[in-house]
C-alpha positions as CSV (number, residue, x, y, z in Angstrom):
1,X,211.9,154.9,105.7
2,X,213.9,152.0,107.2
3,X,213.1,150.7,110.3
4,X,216.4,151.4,112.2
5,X,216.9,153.8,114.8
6,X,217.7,157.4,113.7
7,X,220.5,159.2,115.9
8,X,220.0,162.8,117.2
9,X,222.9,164.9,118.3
10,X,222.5,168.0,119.2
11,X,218.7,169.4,120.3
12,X,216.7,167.3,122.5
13,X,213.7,168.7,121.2
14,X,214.0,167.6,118.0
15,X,215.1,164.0,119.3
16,X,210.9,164.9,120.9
17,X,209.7,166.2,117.1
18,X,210.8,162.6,115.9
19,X,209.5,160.8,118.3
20,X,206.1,162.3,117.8
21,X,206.3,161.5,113.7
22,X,206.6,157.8,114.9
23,X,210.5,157.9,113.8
24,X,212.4,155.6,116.5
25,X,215.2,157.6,117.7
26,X,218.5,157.1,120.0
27,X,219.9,160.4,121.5
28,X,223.5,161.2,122.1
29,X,225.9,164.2,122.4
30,X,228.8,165.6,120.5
31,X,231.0,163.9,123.4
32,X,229.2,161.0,122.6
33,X,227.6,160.2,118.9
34,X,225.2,157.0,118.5
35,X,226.4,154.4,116.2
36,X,223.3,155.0,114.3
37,X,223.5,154.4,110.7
38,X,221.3,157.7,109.8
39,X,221.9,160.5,112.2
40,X,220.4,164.3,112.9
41,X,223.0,166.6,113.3
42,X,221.8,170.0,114.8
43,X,224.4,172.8,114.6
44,X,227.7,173.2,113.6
45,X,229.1,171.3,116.2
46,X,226.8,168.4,116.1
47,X,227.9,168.1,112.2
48,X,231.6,168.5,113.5
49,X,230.9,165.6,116.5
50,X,229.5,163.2,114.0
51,X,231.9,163.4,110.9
52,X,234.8,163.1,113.9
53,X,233.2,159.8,114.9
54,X,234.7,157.6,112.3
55,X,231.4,155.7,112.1
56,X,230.5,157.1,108.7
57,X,226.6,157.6,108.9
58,X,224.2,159.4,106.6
59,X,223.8,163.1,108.2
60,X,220.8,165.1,108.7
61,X,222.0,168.4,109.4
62,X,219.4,170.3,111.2
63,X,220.1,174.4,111.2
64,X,223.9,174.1,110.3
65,X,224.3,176.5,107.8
66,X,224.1,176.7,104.1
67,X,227.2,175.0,103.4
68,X,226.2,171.9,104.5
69,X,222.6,172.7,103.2
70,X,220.8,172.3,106.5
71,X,216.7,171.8,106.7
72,X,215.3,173.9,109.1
73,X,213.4,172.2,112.5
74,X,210.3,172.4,111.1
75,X,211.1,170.3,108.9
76,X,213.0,167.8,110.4
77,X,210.0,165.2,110.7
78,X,209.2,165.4,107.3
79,X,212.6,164.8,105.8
80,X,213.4,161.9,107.9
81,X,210.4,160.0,107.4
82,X,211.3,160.7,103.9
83,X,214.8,159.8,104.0
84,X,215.2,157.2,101.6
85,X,214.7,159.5,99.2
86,X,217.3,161.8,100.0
87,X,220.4,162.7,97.7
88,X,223.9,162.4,99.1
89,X,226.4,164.8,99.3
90,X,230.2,163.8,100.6
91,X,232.2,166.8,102.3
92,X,235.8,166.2,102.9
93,X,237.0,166.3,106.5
94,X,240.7,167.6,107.3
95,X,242.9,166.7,110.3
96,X,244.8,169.8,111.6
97,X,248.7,170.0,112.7
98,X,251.0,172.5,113.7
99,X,254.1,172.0,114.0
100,X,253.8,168.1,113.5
101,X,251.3,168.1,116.6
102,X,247.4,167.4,115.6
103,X,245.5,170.1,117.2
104,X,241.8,168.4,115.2
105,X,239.7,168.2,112.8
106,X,237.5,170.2,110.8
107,X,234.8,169.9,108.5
108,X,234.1,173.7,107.6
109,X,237.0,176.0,108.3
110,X,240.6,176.5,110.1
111,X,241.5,179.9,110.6
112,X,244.9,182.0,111.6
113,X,244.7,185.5,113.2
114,X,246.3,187.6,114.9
115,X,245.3,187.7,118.5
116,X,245.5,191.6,119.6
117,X,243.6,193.7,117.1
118,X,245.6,196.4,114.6
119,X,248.4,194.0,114.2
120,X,249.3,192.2,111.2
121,X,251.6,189.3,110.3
122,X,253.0,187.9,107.5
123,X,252.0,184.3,105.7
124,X,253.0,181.6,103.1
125,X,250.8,179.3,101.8
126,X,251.5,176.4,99.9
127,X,250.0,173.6,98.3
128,X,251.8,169.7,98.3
129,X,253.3,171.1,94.8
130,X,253.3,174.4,94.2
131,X,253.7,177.9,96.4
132,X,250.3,179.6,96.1
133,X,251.8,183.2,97.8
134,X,253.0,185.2,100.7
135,X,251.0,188.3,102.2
136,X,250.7,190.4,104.7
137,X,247.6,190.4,107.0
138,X,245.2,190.0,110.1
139,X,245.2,186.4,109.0
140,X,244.0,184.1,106.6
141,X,240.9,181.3,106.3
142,X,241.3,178.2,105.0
143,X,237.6,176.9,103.6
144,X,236.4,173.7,102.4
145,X,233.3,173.4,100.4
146,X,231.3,173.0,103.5
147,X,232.3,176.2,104.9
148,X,232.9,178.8,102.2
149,X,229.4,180.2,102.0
150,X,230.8,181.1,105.9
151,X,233.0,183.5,107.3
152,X,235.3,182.6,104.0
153,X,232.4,184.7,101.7
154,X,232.1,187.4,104.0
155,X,235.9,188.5,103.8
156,X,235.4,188.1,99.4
157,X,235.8,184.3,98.9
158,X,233.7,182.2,96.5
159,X,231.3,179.6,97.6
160,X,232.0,176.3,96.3
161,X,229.8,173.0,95.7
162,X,231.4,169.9,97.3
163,X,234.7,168.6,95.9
164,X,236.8,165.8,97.3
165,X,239.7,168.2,98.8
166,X,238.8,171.2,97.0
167,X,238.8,174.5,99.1
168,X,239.5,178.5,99.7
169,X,242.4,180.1,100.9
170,X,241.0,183.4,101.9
171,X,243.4,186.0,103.4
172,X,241.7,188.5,106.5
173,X,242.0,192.3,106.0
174,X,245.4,191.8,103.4
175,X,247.7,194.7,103.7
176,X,247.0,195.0,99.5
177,X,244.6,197.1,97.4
178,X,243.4,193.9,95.9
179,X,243.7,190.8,97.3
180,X,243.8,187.7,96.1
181,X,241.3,184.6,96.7
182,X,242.1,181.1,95.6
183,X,240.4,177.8,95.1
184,X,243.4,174.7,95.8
185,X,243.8,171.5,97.2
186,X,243.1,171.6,100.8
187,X,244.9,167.9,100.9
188,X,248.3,168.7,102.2
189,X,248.3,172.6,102.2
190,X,250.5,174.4,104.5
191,X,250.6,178.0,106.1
192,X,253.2,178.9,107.8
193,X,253.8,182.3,109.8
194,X,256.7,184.3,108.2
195,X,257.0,187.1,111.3
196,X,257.6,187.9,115.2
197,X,255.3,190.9,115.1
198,X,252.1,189.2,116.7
199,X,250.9,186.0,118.3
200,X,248.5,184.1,115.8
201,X,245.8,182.3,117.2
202,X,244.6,178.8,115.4
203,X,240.6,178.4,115.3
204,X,239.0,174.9,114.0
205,X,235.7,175.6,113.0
206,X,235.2,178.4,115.4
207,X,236.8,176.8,118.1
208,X,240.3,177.9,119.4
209,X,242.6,175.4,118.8
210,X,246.6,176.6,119.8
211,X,248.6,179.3,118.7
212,X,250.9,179.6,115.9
213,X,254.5,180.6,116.4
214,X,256.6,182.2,113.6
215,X,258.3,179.6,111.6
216,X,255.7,177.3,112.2
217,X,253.4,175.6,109.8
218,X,249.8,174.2,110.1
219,X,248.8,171.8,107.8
220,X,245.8,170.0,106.5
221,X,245.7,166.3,105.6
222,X,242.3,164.9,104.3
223,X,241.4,162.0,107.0
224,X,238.2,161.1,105.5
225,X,234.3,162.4,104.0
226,X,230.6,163.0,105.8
227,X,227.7,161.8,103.7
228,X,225.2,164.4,104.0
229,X,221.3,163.7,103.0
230,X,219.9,166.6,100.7
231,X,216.1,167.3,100.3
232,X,214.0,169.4,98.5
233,X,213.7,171.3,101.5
234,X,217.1,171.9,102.2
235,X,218.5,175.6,101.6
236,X,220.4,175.9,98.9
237,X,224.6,176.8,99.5
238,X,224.8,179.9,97.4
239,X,221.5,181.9,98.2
């Protein structure tokens, strides 16, 4: 592999595992992400932390989940020694609004739900063209590719290879016998909360964001892509 420094966000330990394989490392933080031109993202919120960074490396991620098809830590050294051999990958990355006002970004999911359990609300979802539907529900998950084999498959959506834009809408417990899944353009897709009856809580990728009022609309705007290094050792998205 090149000669450069590797960046590791995420688990000093594995910044240690590197080390050890001879790999020259710089460590950082997901408040603070080296300008590395190859970095090892551990977690979800290291992979978040480096795609937010603007500084467009090649990613590494470390026991991130399937989506982004993650190598486990044992076998970390191995595939970054090996790294010029790697595959890339590009997963879209979405800025967040509601109600005009950014609230983030996210590179696996954004999700709406009702904050006090047994109550439902009501939502619209759009595309920039064209009115995908209106239902009644707990809430509703909006996927990319990254993060559909997440919490998106659990409640019935499809997992999806990357796609520039390309995502699930995924409504939560829908007041409906069977309910409808879709696969859309994330780029410029709006939800907006059609009743009083609850307060709706905004998450961005796990994390809560704001809160949704009725008559307001979140939105997603594609701000840019992660390049993501793929090895024969990393898991595959849909097993």
């Amino acid at each position: 592999m090149s000669d450069s420094p590797v960046g590791v966000v995420g688990d000093p330990a594995v910044a240690d595992q590197l080390r050890e394989a001879g790999v020259t490392v710089t460590t950082g933080t997901v408040d603070s992400v080296p300008t590395t031109e190859r970095v090892v993202a551990v977690g979800k919120p290291a992979v978040r932390a480096v795609a937010a960074a603007d500084t467009d490396p090649l990613v590494v991620p470390v026991a991130a989940g399937r989506g982004v098809r993650s190598v486990s830590r044992d076998d970390v050294a191995a595939t970054v020694v090996g790294l010029d051999e790697a595959v890339t990958e590009r997963h879209p990355v979405f800025d967040v609004t509601v109600a005009g006002e950014d609230v983030g970004s996210v590179v696996f999911d954004v999700t709406a739900v009702t904050a006090e359990a047994a109550r439902i609300s009501e939502y619209a979802v759009e595309t920039a063209t064209d009115s995908v539907g209106q239902f009644r529900a707990d809430g509703v998950t909006l996927a990319t590719p990254a993060g559909s084999p997440g919490y998106a498959r659990r409640i019935g959506g499809p997992v999806i290879a990357p796609a520039e834009s390309v995502g699930v809408v995924a409504p939560i417990a829908p007041f409906q016998v069977n309910p409808d899944h879709w696969v859309v353009s994330l780029d410029g897709l709006s939800v907006s909360v059609e009743r009083d009856d609850a307060t709706v809580a905004l998450y961005a990728d796990g994390n809560e964001a704001t809160t949704v009022a009725c008559g307001e609309t979140l939105s997603l705007q594609q701000s840019g892509t992660v390049r993501v290094a793929v090895f024969e050792a990393s898991c595959s998205r849909f097993r």
